[in-house]
N, C-alpha and C positions, 0 to 999 in steps of 0.2 A: 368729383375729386375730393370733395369736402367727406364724403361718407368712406372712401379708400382710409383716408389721414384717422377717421374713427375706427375704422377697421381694424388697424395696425397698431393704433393706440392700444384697445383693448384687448387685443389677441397679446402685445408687448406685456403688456397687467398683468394676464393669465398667464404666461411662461416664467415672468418673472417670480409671482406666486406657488409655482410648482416648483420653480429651483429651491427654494427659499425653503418649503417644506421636506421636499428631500435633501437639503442639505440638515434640516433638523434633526432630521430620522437619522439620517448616516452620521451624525454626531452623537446624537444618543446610545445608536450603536455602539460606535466605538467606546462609549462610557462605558456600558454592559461589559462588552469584550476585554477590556481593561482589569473591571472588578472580576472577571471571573478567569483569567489568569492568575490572579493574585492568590484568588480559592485554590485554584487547581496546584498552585506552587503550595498552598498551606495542606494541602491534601481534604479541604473540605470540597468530595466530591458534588456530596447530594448538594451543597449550598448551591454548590455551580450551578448544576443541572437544573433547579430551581429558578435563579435567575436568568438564565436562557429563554426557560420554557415560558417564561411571563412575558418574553417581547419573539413567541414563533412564529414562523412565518414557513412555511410548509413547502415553499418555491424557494427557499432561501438556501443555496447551496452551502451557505458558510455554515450557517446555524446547525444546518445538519449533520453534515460533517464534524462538528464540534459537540453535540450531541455524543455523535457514534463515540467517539475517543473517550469523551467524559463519561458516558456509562460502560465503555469496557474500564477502562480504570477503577469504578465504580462497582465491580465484577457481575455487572447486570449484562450479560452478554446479549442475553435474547433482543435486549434492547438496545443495544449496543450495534447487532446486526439489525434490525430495524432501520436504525436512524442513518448507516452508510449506507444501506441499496437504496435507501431516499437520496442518500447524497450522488450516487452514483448515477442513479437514473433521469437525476437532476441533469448531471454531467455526463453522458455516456462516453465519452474519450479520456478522461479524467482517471488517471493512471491512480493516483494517492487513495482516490477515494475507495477504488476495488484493493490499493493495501493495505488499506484499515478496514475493509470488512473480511479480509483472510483472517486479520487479529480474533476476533469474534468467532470466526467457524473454526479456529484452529482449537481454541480452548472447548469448543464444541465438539470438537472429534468429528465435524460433519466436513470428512477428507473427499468425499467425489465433488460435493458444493465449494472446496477449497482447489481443487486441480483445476475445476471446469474458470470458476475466477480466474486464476494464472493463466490460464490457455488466453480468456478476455484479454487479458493485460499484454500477450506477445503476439495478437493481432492488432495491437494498436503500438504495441513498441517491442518489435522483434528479439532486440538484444537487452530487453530488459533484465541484468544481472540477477536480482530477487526473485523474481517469478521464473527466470530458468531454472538456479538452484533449487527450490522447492518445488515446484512441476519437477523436475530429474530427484529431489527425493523421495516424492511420491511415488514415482515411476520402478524406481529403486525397490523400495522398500515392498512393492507390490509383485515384485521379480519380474517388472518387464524391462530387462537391463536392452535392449536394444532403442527403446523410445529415451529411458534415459542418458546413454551416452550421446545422443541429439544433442540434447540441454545442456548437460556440463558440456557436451563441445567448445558448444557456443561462448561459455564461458573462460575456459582457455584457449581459445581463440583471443579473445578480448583480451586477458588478463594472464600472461601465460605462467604468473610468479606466483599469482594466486593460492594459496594452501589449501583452501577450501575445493576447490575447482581441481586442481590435478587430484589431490586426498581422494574426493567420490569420484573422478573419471576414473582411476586406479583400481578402484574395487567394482566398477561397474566392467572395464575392461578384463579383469581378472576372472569375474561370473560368465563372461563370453569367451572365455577362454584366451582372451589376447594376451597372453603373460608376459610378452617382450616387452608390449605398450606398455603393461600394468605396472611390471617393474621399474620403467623410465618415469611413470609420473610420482608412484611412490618415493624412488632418490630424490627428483627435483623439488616433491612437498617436503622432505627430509631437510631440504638447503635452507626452507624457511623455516620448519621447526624442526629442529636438529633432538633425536630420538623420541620423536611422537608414537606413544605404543600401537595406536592405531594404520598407522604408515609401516613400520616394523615388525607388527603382525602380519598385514599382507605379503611381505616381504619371504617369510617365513612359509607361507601357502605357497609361492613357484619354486617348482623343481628346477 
């Protein structure tokens, strides 16, 4: 019994020892994360990025993630995408982190590594507003108007006031020939901005 009561003693030692250290870490932390909001608001990006990199930790979803932002800001994109497919694979259902690595491929022009992301993002969250709009603008802009009125569907569906969402259903239903649709989403984008030349043009394309 006497050797149980030492057992428990110094296993008690040891856990309380471990709390104690990571409670120091995760104080420290939040020191770092403190001063380097402060940079990021002064716009000294590299400073940031520096004191980050001096407490990494390569498992650390936050750091990463915080990375990615601070070197697209920093218009290091390459590194920028780097640091969020760290964070993201860190995280693989982690919606934020696959929408800050589009920030980085967008400014890359690397648009099939920017749809194939979005597509990630609406197998883990279907109606995700952002990644439908830009998967349906890619889709768009590629003239595949029938995957794209998918997307915006979905979007006004959700949203049916939305300008953005009827505005590109309107001209994606118009390229498919639906002119009745096209016309109804164009008036109803018109109610929220009342003489948008881009709504007003389309208007002008049905006979």
């Amino acid at each position: 019994m006497e050797i149980l009561k030492k057992h428990f003693a110094t296993a008690a030692f040891l856990f309380l020892g471990l709390t104690t250290m990571a409670q120091t870490d995760i104080n420290s932390l939040k020191k770092v994360f403190k001063e380097n909001y402060t940079q990021e608001y002064n716009k000294a990006y590299a400073e940031a990025i520096v004191g980050l990199t001096k407490v990494y930790d390569e498992n650390s979803y936050e750091i990463n993630l915080r990375l990615g932002w601070l070197h697209y800001q920093n218009k290091n994109y390459s590194q920028s995408q780097s640091y969020y497919q760290k964070a993201s694979s860190l995280k693989p259902y982690s919606v934020e982190a696959k929408l800050g690595l589009v920030k980085p491929l967008s400014i890359l022009e690397n648009w099939d590594k920017v749809l194939q992301v979005y597509e990630e993002v609406l197998k883990i969250d279907p109606q995700n507003t952002t990644a439908n709009y830009w998967a349906g603008a890619i889709q768009y802009n590629r003239k595949k108007y029938e995957q794209a009125a998918k997307l915006f569907e979905k979007i006004v569906n959700l949203y049916p006031f939305d300008y953005d969402g009827n505005h590109m259903l309107g001209w994606t239903y118009l390229n498919l020939g639906r002119n009745s649709e096209a016309k109804s989403l164009f008036n109803k984008a018109l109610l929220n901005r009342p003489d948008d030349a881009s709504c007003l043009e389309g208007l002008t394309k049905i006979k």
